[in-house]
N, C-alpha and C positions, 0 to 999 in steps of 0.2 A: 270322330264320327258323331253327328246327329241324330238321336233318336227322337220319336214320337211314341205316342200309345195311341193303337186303336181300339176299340168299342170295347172290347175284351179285357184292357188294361194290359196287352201284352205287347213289349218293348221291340218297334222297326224301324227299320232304318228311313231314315226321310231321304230319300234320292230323288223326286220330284220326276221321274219318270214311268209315265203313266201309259197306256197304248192307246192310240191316237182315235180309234174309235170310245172310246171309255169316255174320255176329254169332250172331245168333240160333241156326242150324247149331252153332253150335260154344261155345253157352251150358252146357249139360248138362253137357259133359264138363268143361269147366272150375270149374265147380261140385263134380262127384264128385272130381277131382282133387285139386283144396284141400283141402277135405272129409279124405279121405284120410291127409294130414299130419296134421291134430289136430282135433278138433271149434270151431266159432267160431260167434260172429252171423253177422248179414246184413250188416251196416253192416260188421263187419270183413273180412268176405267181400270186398266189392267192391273196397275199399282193397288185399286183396293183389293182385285182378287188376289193377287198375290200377297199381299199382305196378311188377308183374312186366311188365306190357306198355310200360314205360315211359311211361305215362300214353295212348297211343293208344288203348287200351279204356277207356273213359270211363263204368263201370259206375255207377250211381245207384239209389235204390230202390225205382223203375220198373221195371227190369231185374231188382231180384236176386229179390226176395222173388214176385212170383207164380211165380218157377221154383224158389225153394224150397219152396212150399206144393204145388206139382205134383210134385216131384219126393218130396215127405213124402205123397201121398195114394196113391204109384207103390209107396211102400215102400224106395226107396233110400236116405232116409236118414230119422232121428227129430228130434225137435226136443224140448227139454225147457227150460222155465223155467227162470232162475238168479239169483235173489235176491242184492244186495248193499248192503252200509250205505252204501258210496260210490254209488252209480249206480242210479238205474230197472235193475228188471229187465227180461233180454234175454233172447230165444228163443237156444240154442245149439245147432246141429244138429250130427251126429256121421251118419255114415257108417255103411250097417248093412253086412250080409253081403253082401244081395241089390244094395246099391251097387259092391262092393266087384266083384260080379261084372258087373254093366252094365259098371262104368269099364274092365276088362279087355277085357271085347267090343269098347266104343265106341271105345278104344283101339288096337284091332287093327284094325279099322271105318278109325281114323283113318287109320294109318300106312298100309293100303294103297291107300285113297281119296289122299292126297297125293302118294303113291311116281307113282302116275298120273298126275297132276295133271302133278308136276313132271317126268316124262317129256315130258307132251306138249306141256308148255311149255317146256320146256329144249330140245328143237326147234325151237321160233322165234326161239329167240336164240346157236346155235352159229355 
């Protein structure tokens, strides 16, 4: 069995199932985030969240691409065809302006939505 440690340093289990509101909440940003870094697919997309989540976001594309295609019809970010001799061509989105400014918001959104969170939770376990 796999464990992790959360914030507290106390040892759970990594089962990557999460409740799909929770997930979902916190899709957008991690999407403009990436994003952010350097322009990618989809299919590369998911692999870095999963990755960086140590495989507990369990991203597939089910999950990424209808929130690419919303979040390209939002104007946050573009998507442009890229031809190669090795590989089928991929959609590779890139990050516009008006992204660049949602992720700062949702950003600030985040940290003081969580600052909260862990306030009122770090009272039930002092």
């Amino acid at each position: 069995m796999t464990y992790g440690y959360n914030r507290k340093g106390f040892a759970m289990k990594k089962t990557g199932k999460f409740r799909k509101e929770l997930v979902g909440s916190t899709t957008c940003i991690l999407v403009l985030s990436v994003l952010r870094e350097s322009p990618t697919y989809g299919y590369h997309l998911a692999q870095i969240i999963n990755e960086r989540s140590d495989g507990l976001l369990k991203w597939r594309e089910g999950t990424i691409y209808p929130m690419l295609h919303r979040l390209e019809k939002q104007g946050l970010i573009k998507g442009k065809w890229q031809v190669s001799d090795t590989s089928k061509p991929k959609r590779v989105y890139r990050l516009t302006s008006a992204g660049t400014q949602a992720l700062e918001q949702q950003r600030e959104e985040w940290d003081i939505f969580s600052a909260i969170i862990d306030k009122i939770l770090g009272g039930c376990y002092a």
